[in-house]
MDTraj code that builds the backbone (N, CA, C; nanometers):
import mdtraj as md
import numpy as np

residues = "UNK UNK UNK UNK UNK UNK UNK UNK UNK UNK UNK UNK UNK UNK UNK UNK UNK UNK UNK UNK UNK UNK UNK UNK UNK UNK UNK UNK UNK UNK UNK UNK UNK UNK UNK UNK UNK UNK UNK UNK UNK UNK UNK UNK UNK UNK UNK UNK UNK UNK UNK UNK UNK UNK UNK UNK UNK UNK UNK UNK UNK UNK UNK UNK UNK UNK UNK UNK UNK UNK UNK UNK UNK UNK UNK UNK UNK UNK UNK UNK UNK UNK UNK UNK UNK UNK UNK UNK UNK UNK UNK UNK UNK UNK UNK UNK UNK UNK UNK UNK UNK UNK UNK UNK UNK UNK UNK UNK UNK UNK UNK UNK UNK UNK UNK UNK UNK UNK UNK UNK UNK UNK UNK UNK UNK UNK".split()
xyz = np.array([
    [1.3472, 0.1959, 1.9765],
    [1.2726, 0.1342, 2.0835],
    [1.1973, 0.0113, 2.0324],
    [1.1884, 0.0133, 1.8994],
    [1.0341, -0.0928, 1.8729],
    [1.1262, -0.2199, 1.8241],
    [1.2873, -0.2189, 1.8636],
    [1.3926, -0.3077, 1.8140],
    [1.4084, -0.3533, 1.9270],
    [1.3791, -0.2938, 2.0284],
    [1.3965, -0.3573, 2.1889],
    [1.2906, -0.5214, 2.1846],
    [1.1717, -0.4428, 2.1271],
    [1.0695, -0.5366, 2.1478],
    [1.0860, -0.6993, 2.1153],
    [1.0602, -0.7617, 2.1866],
    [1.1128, -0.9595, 2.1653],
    [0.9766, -0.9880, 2.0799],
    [1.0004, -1.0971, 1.9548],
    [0.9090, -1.1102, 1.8724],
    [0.7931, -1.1568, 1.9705],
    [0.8065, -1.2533, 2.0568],
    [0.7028, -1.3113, 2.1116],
    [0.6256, -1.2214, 2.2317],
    [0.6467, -1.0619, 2.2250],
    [0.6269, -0.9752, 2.3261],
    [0.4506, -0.9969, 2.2676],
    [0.3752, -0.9626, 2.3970],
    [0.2366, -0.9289, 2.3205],
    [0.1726, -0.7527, 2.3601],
    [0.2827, -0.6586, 2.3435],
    [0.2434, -0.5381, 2.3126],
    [0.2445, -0.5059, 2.1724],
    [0.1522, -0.4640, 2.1590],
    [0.0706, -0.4439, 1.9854],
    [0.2209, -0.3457, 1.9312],
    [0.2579, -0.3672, 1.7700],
    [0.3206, -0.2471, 1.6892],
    [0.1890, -0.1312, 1.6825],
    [0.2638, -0.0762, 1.6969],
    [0.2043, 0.0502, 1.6252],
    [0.2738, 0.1499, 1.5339],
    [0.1968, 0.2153, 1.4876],
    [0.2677, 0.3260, 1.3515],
    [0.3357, 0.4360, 1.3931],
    [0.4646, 0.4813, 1.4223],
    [0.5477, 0.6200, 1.4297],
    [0.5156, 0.6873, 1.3543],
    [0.4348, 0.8091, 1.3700],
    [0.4147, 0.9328, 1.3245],
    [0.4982, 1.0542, 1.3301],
    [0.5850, 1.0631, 1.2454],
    [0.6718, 1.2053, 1.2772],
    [0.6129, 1.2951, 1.1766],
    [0.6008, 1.3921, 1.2761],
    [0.5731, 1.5525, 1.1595],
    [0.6072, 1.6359, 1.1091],
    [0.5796, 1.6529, 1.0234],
    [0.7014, 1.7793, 0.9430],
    [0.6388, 1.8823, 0.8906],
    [0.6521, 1.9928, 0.8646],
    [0.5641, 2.0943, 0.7950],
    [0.6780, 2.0804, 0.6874],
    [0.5283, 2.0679, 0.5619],
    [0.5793, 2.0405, 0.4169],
    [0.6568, 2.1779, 0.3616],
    [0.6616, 2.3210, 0.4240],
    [0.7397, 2.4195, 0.3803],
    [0.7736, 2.4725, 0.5254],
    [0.8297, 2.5633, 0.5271],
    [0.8478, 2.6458, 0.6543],
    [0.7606, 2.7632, 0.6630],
    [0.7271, 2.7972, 0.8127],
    [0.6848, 2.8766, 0.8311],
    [0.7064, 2.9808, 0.9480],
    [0.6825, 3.1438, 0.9262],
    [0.7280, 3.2012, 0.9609],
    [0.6395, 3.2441, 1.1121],
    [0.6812, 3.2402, 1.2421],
    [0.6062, 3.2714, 1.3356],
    [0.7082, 3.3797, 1.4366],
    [0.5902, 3.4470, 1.5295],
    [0.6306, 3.5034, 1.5970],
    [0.7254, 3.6243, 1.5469],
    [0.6805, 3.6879, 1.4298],
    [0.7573, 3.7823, 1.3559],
    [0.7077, 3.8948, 1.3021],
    [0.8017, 4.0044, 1.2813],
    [0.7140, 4.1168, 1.2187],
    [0.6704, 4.1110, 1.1152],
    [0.7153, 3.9895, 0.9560],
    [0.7016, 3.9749, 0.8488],
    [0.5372, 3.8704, 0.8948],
    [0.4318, 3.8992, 0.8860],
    [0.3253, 3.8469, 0.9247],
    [0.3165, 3.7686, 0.7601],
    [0.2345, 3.6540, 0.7546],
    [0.2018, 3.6034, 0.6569],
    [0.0656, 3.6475, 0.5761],
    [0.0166, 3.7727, 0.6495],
    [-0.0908, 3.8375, 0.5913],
    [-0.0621, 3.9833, 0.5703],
    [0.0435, 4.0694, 0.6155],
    [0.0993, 4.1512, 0.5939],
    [0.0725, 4.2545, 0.7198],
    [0.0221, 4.1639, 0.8296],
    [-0.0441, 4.2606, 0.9871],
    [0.1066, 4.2293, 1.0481],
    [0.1078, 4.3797, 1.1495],
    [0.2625, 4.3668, 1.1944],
    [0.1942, 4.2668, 1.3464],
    [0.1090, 4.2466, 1.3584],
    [0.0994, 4.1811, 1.4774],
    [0.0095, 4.0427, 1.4399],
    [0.0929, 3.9591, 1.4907],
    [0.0263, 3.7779, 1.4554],
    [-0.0953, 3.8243, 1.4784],
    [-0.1801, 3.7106, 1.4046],
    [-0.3628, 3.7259, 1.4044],
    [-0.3832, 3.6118, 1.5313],
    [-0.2924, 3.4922, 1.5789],
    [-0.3400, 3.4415, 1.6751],
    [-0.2368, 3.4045, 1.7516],
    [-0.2646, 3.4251, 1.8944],
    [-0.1655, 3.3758, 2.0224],
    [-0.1568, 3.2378, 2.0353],
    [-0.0996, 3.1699, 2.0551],
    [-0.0791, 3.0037, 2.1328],
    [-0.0294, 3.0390, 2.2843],
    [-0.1201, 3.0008, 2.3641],
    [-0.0859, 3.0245, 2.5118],
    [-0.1303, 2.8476, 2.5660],
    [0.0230, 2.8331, 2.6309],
    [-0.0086, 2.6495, 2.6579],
    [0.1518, 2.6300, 2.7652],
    [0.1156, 2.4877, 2.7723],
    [0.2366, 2.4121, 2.8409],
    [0.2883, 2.3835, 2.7880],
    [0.3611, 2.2587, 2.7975],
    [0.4948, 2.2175, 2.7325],
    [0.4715, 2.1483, 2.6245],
    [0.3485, 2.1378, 2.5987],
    [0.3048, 2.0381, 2.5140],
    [0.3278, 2.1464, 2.3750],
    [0.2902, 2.3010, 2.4114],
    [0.3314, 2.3432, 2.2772],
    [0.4315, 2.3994, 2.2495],
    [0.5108, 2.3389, 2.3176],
    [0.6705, 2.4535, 2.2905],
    [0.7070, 2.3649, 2.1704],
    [0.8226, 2.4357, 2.1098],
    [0.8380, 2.4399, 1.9487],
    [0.8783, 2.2748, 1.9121],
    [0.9696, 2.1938, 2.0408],
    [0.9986, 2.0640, 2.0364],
    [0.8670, 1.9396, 1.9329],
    [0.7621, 1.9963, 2.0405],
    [0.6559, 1.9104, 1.9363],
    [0.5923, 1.9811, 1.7875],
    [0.6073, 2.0999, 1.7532],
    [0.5984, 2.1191, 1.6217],
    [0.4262, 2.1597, 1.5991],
    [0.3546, 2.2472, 1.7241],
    [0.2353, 2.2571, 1.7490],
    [0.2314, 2.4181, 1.6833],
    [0.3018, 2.4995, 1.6926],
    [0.2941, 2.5933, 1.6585],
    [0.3449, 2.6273, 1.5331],
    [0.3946, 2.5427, 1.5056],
    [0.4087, 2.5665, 1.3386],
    [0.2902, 2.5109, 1.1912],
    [0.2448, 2.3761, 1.2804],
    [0.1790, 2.3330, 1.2372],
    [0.0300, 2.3896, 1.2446],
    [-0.0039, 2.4758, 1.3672],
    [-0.1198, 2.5534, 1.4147],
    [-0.0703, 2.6944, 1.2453],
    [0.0133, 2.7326, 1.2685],
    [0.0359, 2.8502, 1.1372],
    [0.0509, 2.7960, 0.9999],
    [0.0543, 2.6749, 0.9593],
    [0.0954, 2.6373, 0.8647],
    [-0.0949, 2.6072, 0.7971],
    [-0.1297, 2.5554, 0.8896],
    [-0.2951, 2.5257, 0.8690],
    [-0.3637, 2.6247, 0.8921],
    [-0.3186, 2.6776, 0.9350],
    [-0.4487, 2.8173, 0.9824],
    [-0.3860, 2.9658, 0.8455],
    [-0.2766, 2.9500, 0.8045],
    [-0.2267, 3.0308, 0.7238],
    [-0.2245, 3.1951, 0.7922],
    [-0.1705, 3.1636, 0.9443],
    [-0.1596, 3.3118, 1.0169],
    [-0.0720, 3.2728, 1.0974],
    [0.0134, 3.4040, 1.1008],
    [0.1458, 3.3502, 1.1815],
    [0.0817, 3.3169, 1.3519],
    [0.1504, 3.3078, 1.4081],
    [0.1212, 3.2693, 1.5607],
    [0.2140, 3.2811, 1.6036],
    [0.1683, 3.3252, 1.7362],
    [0.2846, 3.4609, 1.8744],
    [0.2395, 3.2970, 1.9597],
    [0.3859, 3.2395, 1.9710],
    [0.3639, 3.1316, 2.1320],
    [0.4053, 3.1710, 2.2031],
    [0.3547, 3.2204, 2.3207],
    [0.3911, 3.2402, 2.4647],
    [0.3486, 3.1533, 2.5667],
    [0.3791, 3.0198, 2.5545],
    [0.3438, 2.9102, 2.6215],
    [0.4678, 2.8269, 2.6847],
    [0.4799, 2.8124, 2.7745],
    [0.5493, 2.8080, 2.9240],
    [0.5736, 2.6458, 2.9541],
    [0.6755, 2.5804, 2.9547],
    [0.6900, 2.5162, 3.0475],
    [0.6629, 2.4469, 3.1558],
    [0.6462, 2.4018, 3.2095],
    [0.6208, 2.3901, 3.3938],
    [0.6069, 2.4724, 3.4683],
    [0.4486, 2.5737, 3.3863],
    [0.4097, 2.6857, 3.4465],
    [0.2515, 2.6475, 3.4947],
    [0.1953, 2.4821, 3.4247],
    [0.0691, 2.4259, 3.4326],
    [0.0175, 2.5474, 3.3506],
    [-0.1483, 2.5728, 3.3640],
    [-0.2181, 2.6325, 3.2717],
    [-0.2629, 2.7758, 3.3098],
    [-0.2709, 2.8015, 3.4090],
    [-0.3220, 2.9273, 3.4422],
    [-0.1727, 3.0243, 3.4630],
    [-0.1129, 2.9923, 3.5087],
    [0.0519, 3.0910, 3.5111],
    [0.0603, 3.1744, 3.3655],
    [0.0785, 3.0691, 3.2215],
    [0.0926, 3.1131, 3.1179],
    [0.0242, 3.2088, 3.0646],
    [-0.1149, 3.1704, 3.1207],
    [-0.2546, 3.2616, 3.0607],
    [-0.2073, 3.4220, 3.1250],
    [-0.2157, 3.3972, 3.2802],
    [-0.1955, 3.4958, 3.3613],
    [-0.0791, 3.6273, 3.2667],
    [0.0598, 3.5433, 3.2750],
    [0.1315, 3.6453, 3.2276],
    [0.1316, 3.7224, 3.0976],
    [0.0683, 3.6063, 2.9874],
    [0.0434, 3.6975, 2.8290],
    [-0.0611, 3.8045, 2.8603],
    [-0.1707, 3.7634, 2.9285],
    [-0.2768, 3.8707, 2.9405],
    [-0.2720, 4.0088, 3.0159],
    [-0.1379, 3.9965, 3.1425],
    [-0.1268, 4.0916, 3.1501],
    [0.0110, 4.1667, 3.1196],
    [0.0265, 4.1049, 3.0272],
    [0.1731, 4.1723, 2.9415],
    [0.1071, 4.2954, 2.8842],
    [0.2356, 4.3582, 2.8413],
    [0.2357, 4.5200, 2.7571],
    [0.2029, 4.4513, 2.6261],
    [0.2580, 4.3498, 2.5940],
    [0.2375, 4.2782, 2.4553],
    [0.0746, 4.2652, 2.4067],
    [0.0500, 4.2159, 2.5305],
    [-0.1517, 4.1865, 2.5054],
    [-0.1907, 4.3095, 2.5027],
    [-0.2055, 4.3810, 2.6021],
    [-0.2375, 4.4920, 2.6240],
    [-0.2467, 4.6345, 2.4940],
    [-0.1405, 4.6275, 2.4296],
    [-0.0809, 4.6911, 2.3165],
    [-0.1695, 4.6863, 2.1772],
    [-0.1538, 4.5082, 2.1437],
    [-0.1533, 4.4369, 2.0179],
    [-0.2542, 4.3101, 2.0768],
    [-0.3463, 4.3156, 2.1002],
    [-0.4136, 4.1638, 2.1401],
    [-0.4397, 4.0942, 2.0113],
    [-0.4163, 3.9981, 1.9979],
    [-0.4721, 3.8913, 1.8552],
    [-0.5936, 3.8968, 1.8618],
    [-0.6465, 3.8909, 1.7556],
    [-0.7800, 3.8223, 1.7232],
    [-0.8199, 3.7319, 1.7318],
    [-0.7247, 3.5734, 1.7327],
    [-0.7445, 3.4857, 1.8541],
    [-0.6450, 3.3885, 1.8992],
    [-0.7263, 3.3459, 2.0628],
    [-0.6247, 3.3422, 2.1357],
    [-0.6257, 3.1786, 2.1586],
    [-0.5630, 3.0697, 2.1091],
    [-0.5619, 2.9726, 2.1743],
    [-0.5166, 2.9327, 2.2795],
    [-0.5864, 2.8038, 2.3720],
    [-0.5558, 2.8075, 2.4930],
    [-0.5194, 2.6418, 2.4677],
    [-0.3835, 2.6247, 2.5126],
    [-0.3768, 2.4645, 2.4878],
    [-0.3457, 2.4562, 2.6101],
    [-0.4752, 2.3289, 2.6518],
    [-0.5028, 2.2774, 2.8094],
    [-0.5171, 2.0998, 2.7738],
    [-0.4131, 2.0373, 2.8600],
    [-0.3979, 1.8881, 2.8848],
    [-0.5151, 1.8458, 2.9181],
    [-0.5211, 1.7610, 2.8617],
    [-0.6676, 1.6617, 2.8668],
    [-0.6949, 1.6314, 3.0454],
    [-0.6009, 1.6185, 3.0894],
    [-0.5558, 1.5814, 3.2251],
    [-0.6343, 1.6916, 3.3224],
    [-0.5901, 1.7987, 3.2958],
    [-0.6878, 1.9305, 3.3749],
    [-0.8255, 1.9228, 3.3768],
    [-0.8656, 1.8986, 3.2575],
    [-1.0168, 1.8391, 3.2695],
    [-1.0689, 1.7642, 3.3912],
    [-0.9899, 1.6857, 3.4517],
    [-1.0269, 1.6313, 3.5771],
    [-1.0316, 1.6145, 3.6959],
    [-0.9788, 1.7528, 3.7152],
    [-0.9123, 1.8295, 3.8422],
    [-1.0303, 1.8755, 3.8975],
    [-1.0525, 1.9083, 4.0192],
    [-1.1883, 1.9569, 4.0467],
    [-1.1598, 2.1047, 4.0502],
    [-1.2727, 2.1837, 4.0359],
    [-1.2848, 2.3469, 3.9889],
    [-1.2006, 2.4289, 4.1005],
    [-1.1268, 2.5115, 4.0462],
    [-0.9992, 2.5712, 4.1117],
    [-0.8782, 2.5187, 4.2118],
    [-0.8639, 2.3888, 4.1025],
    [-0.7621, 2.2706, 4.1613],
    [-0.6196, 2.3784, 4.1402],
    [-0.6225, 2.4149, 4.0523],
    [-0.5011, 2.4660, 4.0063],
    [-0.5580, 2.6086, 3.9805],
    [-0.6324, 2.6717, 4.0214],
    [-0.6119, 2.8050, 3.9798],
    [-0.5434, 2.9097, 4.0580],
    [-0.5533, 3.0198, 4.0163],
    [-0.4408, 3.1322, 4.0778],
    [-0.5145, 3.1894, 4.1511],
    [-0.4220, 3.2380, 4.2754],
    [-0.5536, 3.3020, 4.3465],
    [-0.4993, 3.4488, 4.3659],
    [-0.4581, 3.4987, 4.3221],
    [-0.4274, 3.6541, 4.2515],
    [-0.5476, 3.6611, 4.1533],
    [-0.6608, 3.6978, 4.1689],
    [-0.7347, 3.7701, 4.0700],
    [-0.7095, 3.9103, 4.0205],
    [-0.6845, 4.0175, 4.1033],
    [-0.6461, 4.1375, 4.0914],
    [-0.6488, 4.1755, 3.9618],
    [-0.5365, 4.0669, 3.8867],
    [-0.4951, 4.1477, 3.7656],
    [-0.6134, 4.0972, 3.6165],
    [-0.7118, 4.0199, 3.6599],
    [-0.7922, 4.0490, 3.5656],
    [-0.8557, 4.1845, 3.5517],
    [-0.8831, 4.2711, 3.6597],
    [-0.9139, 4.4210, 3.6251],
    [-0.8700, 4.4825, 3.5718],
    [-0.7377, 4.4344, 3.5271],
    [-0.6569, 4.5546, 3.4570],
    [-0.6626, 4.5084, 3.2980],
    [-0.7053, 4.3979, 3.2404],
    [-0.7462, 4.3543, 3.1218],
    [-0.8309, 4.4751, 3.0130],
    [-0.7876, 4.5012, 2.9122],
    [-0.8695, 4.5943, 2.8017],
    [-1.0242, 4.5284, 2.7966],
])
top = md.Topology()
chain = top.add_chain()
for i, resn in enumerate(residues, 1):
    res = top.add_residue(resn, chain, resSeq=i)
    for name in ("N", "CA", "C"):
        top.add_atom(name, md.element.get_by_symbol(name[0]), res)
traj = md.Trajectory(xyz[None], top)
C-alpha cells in the first residue's frame, strides 16, 4: 500500500508494526503454562481479539498464563460476555481473571445503547 503512495502525496509515512511472539505459546489448553488444568485468565471480546490480530497470544505470552478466548465476532460486546458467563465452562472452572476487551468506540454510546435486555440469566451466575 505505502508503494501506491505518489512522492508528492502529503499523507505522512508512517512505521508498519507487525507482531510476532518471540516463542510460541500455548493457549486454550489442558497443558496450562503453570501446571492448572484450567487457564488462570479468560479473554472475552470482539473481533478485535480473535487470533488474526495476535491479542491473545500476546496477552499469554506477557502475562505468562495461558488464556481461554471466547471472544466472538460480530457479536458487539455484551452477546460474548453473556454467553461465557453463562456457559457450563464458567460455571464449572471460572478463571481468576476475566478480561473484557471493549472498542474504544462503545465508550460513546449512551448507557444501554447496546445492552441486552435478557437480564434473567445474571441470576444464575456463581
Amino acid at each position: 500500500m505505502m508503494k501506491m503512495i505518489r512522492p508528492e502525496s502529503t499523507i505522512p509515512i508512517v512505521d508498519i508494526i507487525e507482531y510476532d511472539n518471540p516463542v510460541d505459546v500455548t493457549i486454550n489448553s489442558s497443558d496450562s503454562l503453570l501446571g492448572d488444568a484450567v487457564p488462570s485468565i479468560a479473554l472475552v471480546g470482539t473481533s478485535y481479539s480473535e487470533k488474526t490480530w495476535n491479542f491473545p497470544k500476546m496477552l499469554a505470552y506477557y502475562t505468562k498464563r495461558d488464556v481461554l478466548d471466547v471472544s466472538l465476532a460480530g457479536q458487539q460486546i455484551w452477546i460474548p460476555m453473556q454467553k461465557y458467563l453463562s456457559s457450563t465452562e464458567f460455571k464449572e472452572a471460572p478463571p481468576r481473571i476475566l478480561v473484557w476487551e471493549v472498542p474504544e468506540r462503545y465508550l460513546l454510546y449512551p448507557p444501554g445503547g447496546y445492552r441486552v435486555a435478557d437480564t434473567g440469566w445474571l441470576n444464575t451466575l456463581p
